[in-house]
Legacy VTK file of the C-alpha trace (Angstrom):
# vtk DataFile Version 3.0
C-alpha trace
ASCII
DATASET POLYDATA
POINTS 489 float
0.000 0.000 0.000
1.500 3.145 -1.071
1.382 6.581 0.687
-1.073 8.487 -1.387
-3.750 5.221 -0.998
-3.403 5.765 2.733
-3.033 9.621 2.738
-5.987 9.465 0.012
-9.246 9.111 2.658
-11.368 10.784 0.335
-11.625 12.311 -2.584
-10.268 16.023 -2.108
-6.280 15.576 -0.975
-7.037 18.784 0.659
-9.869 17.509 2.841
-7.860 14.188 3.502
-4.500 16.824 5.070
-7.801 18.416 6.917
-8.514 14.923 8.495
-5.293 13.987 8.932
-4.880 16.823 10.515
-7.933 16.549 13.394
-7.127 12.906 13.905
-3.101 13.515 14.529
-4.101 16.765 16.614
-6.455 14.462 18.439
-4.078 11.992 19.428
-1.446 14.529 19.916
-4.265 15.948 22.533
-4.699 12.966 24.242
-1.202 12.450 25.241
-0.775 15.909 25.850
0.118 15.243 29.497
2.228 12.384 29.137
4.063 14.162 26.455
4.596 17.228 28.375
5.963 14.928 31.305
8.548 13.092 28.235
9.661 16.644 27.514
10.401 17.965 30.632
12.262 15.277 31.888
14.432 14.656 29.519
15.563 18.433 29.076
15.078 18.871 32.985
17.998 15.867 33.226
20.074 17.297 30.375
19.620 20.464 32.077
20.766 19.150 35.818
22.972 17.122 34.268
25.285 19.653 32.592
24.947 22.289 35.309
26.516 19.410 37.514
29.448 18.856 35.645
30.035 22.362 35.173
30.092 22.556 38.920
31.858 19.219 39.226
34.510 20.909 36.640
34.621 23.866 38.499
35.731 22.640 41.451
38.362 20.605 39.299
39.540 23.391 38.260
39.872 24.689 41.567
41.690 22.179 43.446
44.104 21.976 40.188
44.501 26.026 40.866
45.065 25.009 44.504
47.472 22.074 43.594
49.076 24.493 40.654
49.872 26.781 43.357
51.539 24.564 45.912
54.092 23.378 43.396
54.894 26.674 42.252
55.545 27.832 45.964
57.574 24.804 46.405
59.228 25.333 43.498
59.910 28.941 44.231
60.885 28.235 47.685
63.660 26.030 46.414
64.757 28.367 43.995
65.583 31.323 46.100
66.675 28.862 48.942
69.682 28.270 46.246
69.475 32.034 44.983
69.904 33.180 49.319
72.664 29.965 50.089
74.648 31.326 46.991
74.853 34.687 47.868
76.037 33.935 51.366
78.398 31.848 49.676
79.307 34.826 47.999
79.952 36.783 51.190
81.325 34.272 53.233
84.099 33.743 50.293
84.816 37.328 50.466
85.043 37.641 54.069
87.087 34.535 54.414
89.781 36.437 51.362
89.760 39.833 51.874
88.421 40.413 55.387
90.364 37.641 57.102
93.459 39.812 58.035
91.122 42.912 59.126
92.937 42.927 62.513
96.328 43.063 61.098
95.777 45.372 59.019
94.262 47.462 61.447
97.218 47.311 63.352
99.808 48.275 60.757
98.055 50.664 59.613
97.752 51.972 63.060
101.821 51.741 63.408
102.409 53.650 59.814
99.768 56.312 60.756
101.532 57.083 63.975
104.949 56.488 62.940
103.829 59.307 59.926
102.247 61.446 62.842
105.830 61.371 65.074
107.850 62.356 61.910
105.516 65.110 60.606
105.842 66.655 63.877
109.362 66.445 64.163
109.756 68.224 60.868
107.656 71.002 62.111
109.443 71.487 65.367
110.243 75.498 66.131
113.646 76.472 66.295
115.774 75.949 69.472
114.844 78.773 71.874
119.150 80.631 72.433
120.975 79.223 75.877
121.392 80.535 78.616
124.467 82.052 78.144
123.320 84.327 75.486
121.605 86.955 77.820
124.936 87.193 79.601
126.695 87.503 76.980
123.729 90.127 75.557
124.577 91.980 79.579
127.816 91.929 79.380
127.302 93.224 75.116
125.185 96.197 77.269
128.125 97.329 78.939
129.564 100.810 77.474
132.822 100.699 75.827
134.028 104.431 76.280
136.501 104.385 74.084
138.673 101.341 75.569
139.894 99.166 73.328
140.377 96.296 75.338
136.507 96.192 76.055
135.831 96.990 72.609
138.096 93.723 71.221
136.268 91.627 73.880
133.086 92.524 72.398
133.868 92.006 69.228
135.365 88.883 69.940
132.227 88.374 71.680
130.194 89.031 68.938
132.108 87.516 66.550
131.505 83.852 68.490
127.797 84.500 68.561
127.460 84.825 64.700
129.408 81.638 63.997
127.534 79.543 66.953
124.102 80.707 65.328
125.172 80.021 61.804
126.565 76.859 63.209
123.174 76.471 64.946
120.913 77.495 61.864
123.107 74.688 59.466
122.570 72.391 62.065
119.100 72.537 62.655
118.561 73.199 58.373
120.210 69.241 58.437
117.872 67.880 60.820
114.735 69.301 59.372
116.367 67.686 55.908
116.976 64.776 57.222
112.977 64.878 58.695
111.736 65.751 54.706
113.653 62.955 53.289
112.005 60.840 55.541
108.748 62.177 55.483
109.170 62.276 51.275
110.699 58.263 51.470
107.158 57.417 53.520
105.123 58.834 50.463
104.835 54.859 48.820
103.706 54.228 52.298
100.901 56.876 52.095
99.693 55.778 48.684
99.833 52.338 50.081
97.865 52.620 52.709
95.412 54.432 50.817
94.650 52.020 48.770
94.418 49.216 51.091
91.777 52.033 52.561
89.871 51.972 49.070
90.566 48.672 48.769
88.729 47.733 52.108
86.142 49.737 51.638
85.104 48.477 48.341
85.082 45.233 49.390
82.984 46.490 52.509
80.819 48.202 50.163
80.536 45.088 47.961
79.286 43.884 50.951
76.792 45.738 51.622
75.624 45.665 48.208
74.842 41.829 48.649
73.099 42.304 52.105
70.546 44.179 50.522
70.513 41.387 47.768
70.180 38.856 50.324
67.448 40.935 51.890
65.214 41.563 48.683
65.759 37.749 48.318
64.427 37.251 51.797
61.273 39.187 51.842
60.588 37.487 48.708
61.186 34.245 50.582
59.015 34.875 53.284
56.091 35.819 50.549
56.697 32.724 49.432
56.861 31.007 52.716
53.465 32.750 53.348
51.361 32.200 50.137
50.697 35.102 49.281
48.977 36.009 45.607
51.364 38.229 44.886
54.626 35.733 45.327
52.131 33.213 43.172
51.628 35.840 40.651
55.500 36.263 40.593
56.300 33.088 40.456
54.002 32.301 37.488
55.269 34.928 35.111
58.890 34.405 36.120
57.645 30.262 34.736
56.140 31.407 31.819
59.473 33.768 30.867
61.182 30.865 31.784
59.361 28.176 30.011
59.192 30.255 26.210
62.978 31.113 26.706
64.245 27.915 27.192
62.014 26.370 24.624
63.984 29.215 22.720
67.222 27.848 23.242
66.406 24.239 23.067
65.156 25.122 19.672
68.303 26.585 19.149
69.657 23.323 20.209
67.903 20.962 18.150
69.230 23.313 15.016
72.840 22.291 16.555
71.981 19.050 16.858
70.782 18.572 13.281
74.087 20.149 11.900
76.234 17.384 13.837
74.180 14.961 12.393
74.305 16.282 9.128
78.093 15.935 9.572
78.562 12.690 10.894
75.704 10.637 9.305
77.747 10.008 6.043
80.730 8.894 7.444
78.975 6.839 9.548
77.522 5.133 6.560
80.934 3.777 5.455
81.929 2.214 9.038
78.290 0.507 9.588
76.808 0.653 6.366
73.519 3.017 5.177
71.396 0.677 2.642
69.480 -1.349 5.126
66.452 0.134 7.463
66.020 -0.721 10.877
63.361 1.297 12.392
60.756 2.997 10.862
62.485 3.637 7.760
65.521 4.843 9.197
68.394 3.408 7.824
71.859 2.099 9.969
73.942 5.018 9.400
71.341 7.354 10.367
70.925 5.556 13.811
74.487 5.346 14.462
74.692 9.343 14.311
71.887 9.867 16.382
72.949 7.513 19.032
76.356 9.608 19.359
74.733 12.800 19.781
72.394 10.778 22.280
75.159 9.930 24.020
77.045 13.681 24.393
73.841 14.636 25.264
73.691 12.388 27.822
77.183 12.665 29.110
76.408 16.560 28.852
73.789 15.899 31.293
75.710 13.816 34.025
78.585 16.590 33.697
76.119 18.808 34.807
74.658 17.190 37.594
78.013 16.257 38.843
79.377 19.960 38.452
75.676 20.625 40.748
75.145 23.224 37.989
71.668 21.742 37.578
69.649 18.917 39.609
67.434 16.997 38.055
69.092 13.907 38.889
69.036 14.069 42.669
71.011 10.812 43.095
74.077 12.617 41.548
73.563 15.940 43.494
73.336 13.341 47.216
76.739 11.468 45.949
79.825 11.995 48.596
82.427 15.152 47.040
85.078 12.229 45.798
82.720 10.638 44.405
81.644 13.151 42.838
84.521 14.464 41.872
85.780 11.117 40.133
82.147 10.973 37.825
83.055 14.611 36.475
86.069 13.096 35.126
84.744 10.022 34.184
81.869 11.738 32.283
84.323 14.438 30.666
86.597 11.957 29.013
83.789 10.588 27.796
82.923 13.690 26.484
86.512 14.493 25.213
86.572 10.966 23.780
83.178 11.390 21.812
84.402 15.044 20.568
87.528 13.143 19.079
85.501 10.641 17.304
83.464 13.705 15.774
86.385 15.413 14.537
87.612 12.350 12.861
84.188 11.495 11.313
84.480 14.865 9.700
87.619 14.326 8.537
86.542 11.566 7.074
83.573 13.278 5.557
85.572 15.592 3.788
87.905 12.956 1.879
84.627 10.848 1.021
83.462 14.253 -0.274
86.711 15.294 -2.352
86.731 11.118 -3.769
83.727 12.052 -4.943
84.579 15.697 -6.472
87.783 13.682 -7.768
85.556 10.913 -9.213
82.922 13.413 -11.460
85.651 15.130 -12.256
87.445 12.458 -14.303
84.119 11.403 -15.682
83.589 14.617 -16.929
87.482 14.753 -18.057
87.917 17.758 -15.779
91.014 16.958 -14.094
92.506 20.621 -13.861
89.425 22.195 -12.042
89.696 19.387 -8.874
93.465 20.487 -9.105
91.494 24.089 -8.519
89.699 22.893 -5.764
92.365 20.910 -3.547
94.291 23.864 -2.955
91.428 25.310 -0.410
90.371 21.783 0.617
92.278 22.246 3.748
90.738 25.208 4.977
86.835 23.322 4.477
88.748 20.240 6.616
89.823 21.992 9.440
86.358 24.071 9.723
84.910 20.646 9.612
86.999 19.259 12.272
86.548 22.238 14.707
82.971 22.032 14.304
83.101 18.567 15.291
85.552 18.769 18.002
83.076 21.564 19.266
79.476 21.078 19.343
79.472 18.123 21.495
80.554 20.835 23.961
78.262 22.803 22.991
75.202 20.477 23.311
76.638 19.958 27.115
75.103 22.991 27.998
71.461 21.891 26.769
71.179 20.397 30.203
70.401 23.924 31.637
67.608 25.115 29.683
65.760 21.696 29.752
65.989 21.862 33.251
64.374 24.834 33.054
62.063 24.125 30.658
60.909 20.636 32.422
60.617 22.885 35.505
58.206 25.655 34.186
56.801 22.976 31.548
54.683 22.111 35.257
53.280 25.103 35.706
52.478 26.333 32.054
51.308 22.968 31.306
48.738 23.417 35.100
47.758 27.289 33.654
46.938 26.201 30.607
44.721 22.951 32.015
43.138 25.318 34.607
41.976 27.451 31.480
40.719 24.758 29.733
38.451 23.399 32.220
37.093 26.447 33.115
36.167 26.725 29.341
34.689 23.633 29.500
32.619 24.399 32.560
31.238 27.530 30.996
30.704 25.214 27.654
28.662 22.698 29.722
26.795 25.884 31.912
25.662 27.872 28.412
24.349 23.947 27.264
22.601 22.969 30.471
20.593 26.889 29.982
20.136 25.910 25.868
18.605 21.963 26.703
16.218 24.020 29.334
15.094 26.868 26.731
14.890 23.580 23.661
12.634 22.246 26.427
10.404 24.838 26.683
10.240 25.554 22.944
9.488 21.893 22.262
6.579 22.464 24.646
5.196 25.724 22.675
5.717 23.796 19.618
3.627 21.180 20.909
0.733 23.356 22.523
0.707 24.538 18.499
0.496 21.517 17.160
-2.468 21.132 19.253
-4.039 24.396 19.453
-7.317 23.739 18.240
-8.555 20.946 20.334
-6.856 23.237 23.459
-9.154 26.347 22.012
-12.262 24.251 21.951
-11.621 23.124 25.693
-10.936 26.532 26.841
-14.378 27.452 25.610
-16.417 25.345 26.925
-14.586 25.270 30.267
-15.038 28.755 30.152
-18.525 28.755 30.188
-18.769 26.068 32.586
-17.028 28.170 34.826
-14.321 25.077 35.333
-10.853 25.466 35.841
-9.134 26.325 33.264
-6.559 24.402 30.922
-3.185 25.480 32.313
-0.293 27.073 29.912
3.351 27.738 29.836
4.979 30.682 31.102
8.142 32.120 29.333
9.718 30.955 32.816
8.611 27.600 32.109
6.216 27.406 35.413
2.397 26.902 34.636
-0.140 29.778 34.836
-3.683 30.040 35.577
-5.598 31.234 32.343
-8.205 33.242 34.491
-5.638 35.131 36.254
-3.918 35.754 32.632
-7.695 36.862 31.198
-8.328 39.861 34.255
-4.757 40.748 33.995
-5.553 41.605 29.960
LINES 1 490
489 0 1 2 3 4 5 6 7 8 9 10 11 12 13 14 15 16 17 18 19 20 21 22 23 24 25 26 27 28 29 30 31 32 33 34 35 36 37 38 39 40 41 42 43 44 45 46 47 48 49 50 51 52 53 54 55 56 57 58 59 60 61 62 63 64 65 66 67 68 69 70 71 72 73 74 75 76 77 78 79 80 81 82 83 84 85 86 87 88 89 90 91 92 93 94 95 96 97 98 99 100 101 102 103 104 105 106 107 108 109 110 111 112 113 114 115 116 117 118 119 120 121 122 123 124 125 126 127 128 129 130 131 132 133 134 135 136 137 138 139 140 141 142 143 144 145 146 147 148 149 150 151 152 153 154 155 156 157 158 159 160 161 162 163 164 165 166 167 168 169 170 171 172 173 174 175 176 177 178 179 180 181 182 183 184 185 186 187 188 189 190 191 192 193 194 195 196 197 198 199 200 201 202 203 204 205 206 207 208 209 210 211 212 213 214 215 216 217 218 219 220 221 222 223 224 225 226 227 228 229 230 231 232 233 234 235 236 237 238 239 240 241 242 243 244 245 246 247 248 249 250 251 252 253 254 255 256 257 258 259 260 261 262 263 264 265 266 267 268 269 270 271 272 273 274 275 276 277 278 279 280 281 282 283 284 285 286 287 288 289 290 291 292 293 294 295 296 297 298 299 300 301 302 303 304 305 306 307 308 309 310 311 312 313 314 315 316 317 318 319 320 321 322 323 324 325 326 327 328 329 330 331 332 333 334 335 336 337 338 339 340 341 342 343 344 345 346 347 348 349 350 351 352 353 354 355 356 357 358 359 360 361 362 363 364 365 366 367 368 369 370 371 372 373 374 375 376 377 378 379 380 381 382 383 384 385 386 387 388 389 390 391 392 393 394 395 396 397 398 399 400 401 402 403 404 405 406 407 408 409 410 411 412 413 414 415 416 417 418 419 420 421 422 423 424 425 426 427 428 429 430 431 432 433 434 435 436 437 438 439 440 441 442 443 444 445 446 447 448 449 450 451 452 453 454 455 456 457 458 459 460 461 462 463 464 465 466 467 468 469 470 471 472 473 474 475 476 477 478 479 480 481 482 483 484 485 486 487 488
């Protein structure tokens, strides 16, 4: 039986929709209730359902904010715990080498001062005051001679002996004071010399003091830390994020270094192991080889590291005994040394592979003067190609400090950026929860419309019965009394 036969009840297709339409409306009427029921439970549990997990992701998102937080205090409390222990480190080194012989040098410097003090006084002495005898002589001078010339050759004579004895005097005295300059002008090394142990001192007392305040920046930071507070969180979070894009940065940086080392030891490393067959994933031997080398100076970089405490993200190595220690930072830098070797003759080998091969088109070609052409700089291309591998295993040591770095922040970034994400989702599941309610209700208006007619013919006559009204929905989805809706219009 096709559709139109059963659509078809009579004649006129329009009066068959028409009957359609009463019988479907009349149904739809008479499940009315129950359908109203269907509807608003299943959007009322869609509803409840994503407002919970919005709340239950809410509080995820809180206790990961909580849990966020207490490793980046922790991890900010270790950090300036190693930032304050290295600056007393700092002082207690400079104390211990230039402020260790304070009291000596206090002392001698107390013995030039006053041995400079005695001698500038003695070189500013006053002249001797005349003796004694002078006045009598100066009495006896007094005495008028009257014309005798015995008196007058005694005070001549007299006079005479006091010009010599003060010229002798003056000379004498001219000496000393001389003698007291020379002195004074031999202790002017001594001057400058104690001067500068003076400037000396006080830079290094200056210095300092110039790392006390350090250290006590660092400690009020400490004690934010210490104490939770927002703004130490805040600090620490930006200071991770700074942290976490530079040394992605530089371990970009080092993956570029690492791909030119391979690039100059994979071919050589084809002729030792051989580069036709694949092992893994399409990777063939050669290719391996080379990557397990730089593996390995990578790896060795890393131990050198941790054994030189420069980073710790091996704690075993950082808890080892000093000798101990001592003997792996060896052990891991001949390694190292021995590895850089190998690299440098790999390249060297690279570059006679590469001028066989310049050598070999070249006769094919029956060019033989232009590789003549070439060999003369060949040299300078070897030894570039030796340092470079002699070199960048060194240089890929250092990787181990900004992937500590990294791995450190990579905690907190990666804890940020989850916080954020659940949140989204929470307000993602809130805005759906509201948007199953609303469908609810508009599945409800669409099926009051469906319906209408049999609902307008019921109003009527319960109307004029004076019954109680068919109830209707509310744009807040509650049910209204129809009466109440008729005075109010």
């Amino acid at each position: 039986m096709s559709f139109s036969e059963v659509y078809m009840i009579v004649d006129s297709p329009f009066m068959s929709g028409v009957i359609w339409f009463v019988i479907l409306a009349s149904f739809l009427y008479m499940g009315r209730n129950s359908a109203h029921g269907a509807i608003k439970s299943f959007t009322r549990m869609l509803h409840n359902g994503m407002r919970l997990l919005s709340y239950s992701l809410e509080k995820v998102a809180q206790r990961l904010a909580l849990r966020n937080k207490e490793v980046l205090l922790a991890a900010g409390r270790e950090e300036y715990e190693r930032k304050i222990e290295r600056q007393f480190e700092r002082i207690s080194a400079t104390v211990n080498k230039e402020l260790a012989e304070t009291p000596s040098l206090h002392r001698r410097l107390l013995e030039e001062i006053t041995k400079i003090e005695e001698a500038y006084k003695d070189s500013t002495d006053v002249p001797p005051s005349p003796p004694g005898w002078v006045d009598a002589v100066d009495a006896v001078a007094k005495i008028p001679a009257k014309g005798d010339p015995v008196v007058v050759d005694i005070l001549e004579d007299i006079h005479e002996s006091l010009v010599n004895a003060h010229k002798t005097a003056i000379e004498e005295y001219r000496e000393s004071r001389k003698e007291k300059h020379g002195i004074l002008k031999e202790m002017m090394p001594s001057w400058r010399k104690l001067r500068q142990v003076v400037e000396d001192a006080n830079v290094n007392v200056t210095s300092l003091m110039e790392r006390a305040k350090v250290v006590d920046r660092y400690m009020e930071d400490y004690n934010e830390v210490l104490n939770g507070t927002e703004r130490a969180a805040r600090m620490l979070s930006s200071s991770s994020l700074v942290q976490f894009f530079v040394a992605g940065l530089v371990l970009v940086i080092a993956v570029g270094v690492g791909a030119v080392n391979f690039q100059l030891i994979e071919r050589p490393m084809s002729e030792m192991v051989g580069g036709g067959r694949a092992l893994l994933l399409g990777y063939q031997t050669s290719e391996i080889a080379a990557m397990v080398i730089i593996l390995a100076e990578i790896t060795m970089g890393l131990f050198l590291m941790e054994s030189l405490r420069v980073t710790r993200l091996f704690p075993v190595i950082g808890a080892m005994k000093d000798n101990m220690r001592i003997r792996m930072i060896w052990v891991t830098f001949l390694f190292l040394l021995s590895l850089a070797t190998i690299e440098a003759g790999l390249a060297y080998m690279r570059e006679l592979l590469m001028a066989d091969e310049l050598a070999t088109n070249a006769q094919l070609r029956g060019e033989s003067g232009a590789g003549m052409m070439q060999n003369d700089f060949a040299w300078m291309t070897m030894v570039a190609q030796m340092g470079m591998g002699f070199i960048l295993p060194f240089v890929l040591t250092f990787v181990a400090i900004p992937l500590e770095n990294f791995v450190a922040s990579a905690r907190t970034v990666i804890g940020v950026a989850a916080i954020n994400i659940i949140r989204g989702l929470a307000f993602v599941t809130r805005m759906l929860g509201n948007a199953f309610h609303y469908v609810g209700m508009m599945m409800l208006y669409l099926y009051d419309l469906l319906v209408f007619l049999p609902l307008w013919v019921e109003y009527k006559i319960k109307n004029k019965k004076g019954e109680e009204l068919p109830t209707l929905i509310t744009g807040s989805g509650r049910k209204a009394d129809p009466r109440k809706l008729k005075e109010a219009s």
